[in-house]
N, C-alpha and C positions, 0 to 999 in steps of 0.2 A: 723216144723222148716225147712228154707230152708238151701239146702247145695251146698255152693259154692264151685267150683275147682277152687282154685286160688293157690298159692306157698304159702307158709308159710313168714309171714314176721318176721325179726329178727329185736329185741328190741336193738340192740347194746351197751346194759347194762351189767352187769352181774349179776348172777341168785345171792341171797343171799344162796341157800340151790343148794350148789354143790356136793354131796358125801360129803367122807370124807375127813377134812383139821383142820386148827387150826386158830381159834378167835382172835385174840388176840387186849386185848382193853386197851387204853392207856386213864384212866381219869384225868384233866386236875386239878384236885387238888386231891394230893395225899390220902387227908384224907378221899377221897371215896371209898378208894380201902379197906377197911374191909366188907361194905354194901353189894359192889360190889363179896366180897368172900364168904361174907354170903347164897348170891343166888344160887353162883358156888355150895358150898356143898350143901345148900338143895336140887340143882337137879340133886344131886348125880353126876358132871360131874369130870372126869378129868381132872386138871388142872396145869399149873403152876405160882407160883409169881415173875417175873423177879425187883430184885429191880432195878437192875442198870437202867434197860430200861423203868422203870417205869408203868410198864404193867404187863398182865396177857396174856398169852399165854392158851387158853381153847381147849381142843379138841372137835372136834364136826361131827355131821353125818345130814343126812335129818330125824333122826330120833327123834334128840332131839333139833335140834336148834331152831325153832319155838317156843316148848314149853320152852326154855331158855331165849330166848329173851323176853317172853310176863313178865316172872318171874321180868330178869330186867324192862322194862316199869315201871312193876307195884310196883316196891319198890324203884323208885327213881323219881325225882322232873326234871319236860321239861328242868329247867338250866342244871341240871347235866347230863340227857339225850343230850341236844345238846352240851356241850362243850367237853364230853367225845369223844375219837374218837376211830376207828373201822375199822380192816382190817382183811377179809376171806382170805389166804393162801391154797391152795390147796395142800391137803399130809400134808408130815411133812418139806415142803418148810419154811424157815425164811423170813421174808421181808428184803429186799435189800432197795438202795438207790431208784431204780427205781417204786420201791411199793409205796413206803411214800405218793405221791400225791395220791394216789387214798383212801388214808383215807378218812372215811366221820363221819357225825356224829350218834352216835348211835343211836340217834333220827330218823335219816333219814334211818339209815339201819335198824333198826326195822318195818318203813314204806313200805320199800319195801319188806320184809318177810312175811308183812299182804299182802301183794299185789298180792301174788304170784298168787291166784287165776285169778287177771286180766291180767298176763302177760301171763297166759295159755290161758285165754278168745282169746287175741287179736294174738298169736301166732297158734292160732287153729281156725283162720276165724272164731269167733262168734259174729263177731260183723255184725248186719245189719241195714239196715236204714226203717223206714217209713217216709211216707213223711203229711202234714198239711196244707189243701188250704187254699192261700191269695187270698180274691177274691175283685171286684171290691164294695166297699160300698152302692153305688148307685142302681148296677145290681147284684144282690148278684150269679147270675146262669157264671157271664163271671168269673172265673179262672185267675187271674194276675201273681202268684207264689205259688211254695210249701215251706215252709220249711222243708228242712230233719232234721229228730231228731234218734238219732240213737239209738240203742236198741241191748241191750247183752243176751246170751241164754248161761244159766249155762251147762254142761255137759248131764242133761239127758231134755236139750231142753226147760227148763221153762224159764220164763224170768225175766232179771234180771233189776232192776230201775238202769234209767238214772245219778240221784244223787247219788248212791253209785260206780257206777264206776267214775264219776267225783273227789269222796272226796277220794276214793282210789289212786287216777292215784293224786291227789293234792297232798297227803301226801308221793306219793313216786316219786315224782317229775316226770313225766310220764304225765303230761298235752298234752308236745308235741307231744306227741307220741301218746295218744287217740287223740288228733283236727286231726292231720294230714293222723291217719288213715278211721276215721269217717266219713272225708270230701272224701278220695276213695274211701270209700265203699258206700258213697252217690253217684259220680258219677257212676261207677258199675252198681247202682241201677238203676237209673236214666234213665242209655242206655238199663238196662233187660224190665225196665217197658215201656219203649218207652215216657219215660217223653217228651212234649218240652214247656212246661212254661219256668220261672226263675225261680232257685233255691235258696233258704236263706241256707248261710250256719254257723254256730254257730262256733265263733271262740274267743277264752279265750287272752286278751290282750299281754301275756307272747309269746304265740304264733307268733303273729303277724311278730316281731322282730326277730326270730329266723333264725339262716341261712340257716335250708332248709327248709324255709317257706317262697319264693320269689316267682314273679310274674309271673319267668320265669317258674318254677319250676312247679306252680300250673297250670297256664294255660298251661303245655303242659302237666298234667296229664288230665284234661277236655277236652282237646281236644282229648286225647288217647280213651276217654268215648261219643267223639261225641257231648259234649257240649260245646258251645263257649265261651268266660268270657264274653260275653256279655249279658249271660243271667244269672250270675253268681253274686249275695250278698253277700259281706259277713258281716255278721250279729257279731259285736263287743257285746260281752258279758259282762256283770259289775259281773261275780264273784269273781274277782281280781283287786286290784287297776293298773293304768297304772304307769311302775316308771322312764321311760323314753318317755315322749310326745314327743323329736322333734326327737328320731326313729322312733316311732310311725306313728306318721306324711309322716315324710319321706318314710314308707314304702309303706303305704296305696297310698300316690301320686303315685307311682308305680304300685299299683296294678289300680287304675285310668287310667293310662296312659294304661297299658295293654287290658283296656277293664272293667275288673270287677267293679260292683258298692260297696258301703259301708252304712250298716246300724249302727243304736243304737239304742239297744234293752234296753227296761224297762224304758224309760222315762219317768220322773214325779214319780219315787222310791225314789227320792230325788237330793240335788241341786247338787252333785259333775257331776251328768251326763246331768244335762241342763246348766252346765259350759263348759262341753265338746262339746258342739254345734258349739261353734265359733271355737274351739282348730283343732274341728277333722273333720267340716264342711260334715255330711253325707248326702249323696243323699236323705237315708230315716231313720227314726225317727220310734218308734215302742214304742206307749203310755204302760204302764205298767199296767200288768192287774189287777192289786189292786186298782188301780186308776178306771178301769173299771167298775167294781162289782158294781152294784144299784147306778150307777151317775145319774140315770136321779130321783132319790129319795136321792141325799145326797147336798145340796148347794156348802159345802164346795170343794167338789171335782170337782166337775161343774164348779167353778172358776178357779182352776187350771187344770184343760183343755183345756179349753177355752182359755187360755192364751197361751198353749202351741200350738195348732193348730194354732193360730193367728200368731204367732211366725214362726212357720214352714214355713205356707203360706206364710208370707214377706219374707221368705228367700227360697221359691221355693222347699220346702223339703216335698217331700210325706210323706202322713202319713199314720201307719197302726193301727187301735185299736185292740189290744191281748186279748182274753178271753172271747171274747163276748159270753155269755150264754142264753141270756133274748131277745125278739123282743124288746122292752124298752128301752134296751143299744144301739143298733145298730140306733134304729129309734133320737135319742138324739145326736148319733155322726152323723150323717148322713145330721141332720138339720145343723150342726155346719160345715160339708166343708171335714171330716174327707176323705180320698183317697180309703183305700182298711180294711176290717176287717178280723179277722181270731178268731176263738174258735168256742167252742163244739155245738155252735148255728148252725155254716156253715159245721162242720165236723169233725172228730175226725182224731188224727192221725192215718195211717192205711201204712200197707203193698203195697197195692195197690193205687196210687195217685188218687184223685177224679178230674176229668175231667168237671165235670159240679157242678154247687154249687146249692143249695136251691133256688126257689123263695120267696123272703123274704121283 
């Protein structure tokens, strides 16, 4: 594993397991609150039933709230987990008037208690990047870009998969917080490794829109790393629906105007993201590697590619095929106009960027 000196970054959240303080959860129909008492006593906690305030005031330590909470999870229904709300008080402090916003739902503070793990990951620099050559279709040996994908290293250095920190950091609302860190510690990398291709950077819709996720903001963290936004993608991810397009939009022109280009990733996953083509007009388009997998042996999928390359071409939008495994695959896209490929054919992802690709 490698170990970086960099400062610790603070999550400007707050931790669910502070010491000692008191719980105290307010469900939003009274008549859950026996269920809810039920748990209290089987995990033997101290507690009390406030009617007036319509709540339970629980006392709690880092030693039992985790296994408290998983208690509730598991004895009550998503409705009742999210309409119920939830506030950690430090000591034997009461919530005030100034407390009350920072209620959340038990659903989500239960999320971030599982999470704990990742907010030590990302608060103790474990997070790093490898990077995955895009290389030219045609000349498979010329290098176009990498994408960084980042990669987490549990405590005693093993590693940990990309999708469980994403579905962690989803359920505890911490999206922005892994894009925005993943994306420094891709440039970081970037400047250690002596990258100078382009780089794809994987950024979750929610993200996009946030307010310290601007153009000003990002291009002066790449430039801090030596890289310009103009060598700089960033690669829109479909694991979230978009719920405002004309921010969306609006932001992305920004990030345009700064310099940085704009991908879509997983096209041809299906139609909501070949709807998004006009909406969000990307530089580059990035075929969907299921759509990849033995196209040049499946008809139906050959149609729809074809289609979509056709598509791109008229509208001047590179294309990249994702996954390619097979000579087969590549030699299929390659008759068809396709721009630049990437998978485990041309290279795997690695610690170390590849500088020259296969002849292939």
């Amino acid at each position: 594993m490698r170990h970086l000196n960099v400062a610790k970054v603070s999550l400007q959240m707050p931790s669910p397991l502070t010491g000692e303080g008191k719980l105290y959860l307010w469900p939003a129909d009274w008549a859950d609150a026996p269920s809810m008492i039920l748990q209290l006593e089987t995990a033997q906690v101290s507690y009390e039933v406030l009617e007036l305030a319509r709540c339970m005031a629980v006392n709690v330590d880092d030693a039992c709230i985790v296994s408290l909470l998983d208690r509730l999870r598991h004895a009550h229904t998503e409705a009742q987990l999210e309409s119920t709300k939830v506030l950690l008080m430090p000591g034997q402090t009461q919530p005030g008037l100034m407390d009350i916003p920072r209620a959340e739902s038990l659903k989500s503070y239960i999320a971030q208690a599982r999470a704990r793990w990742l907010m030590d990951l990302l608060n103790n620099d474990r997070l790093d990047t490898h990077f995955q050559a895009i290389v030219d279709a045609q000349d498979t040996t010329k290098v176009y870009a990498h994408e960084a994908l980042m990669r987490g290293h549990d405590g005693e250095g093993g590693l940990i998969p990309p999708f469980r920190m994403i579905t962690a950091a989803r359920d505890a609302k911490l999206m922005g917080v892994l894009d925005t860190l993943s994306i420094s510690r891709a440039f970081r990398a970037a400047k250690e490794r002596s990258l100078s291709t382009r780089i794809f950077l994987n950024v979750t819709p929610s993200t996009i829109t946030r307010d310290s996720f601007t153009a000003h903001k990002i291009g002066r963290e790449c430039r801090a790393h030596g890289v310009e936004p103009e060598r700089v993608v960033l690669e829109l991810i479909e694991s979230e629906s978009i719920l405002d397009m004309a921010a969306t939009v609006e932001r992305l022109d920004t990030f345009r105007a700064a310099g940085f280009s704009v991908a879509l990733d997983d096209v041809g996953a299906g139609f909501s993201n070949l709807n998004l083509l006009h909406q969000l007009r990307p530089d580059v388009v990035k075929l969907d590697m299921d759509l990849t997998r033995d196209i040049h042996a499946d008809s139906y999928k050959a149609v729809v590619a074809t289609k979509i390359l056709e598509l791109a071409a008229h509208l001047e939008i590179a294309t990249v095929v994702e996954g390619v495994e097979a000579v087969e695959e590549l030699e299929w896209f390659r008759e068809r106009g396709v721009t630049f490929a990437q998978g485990y054919l041309i290279g795997k992802p690695a610690a170390q960027p590849l500088t020259r690709g296969p002849s292939l």
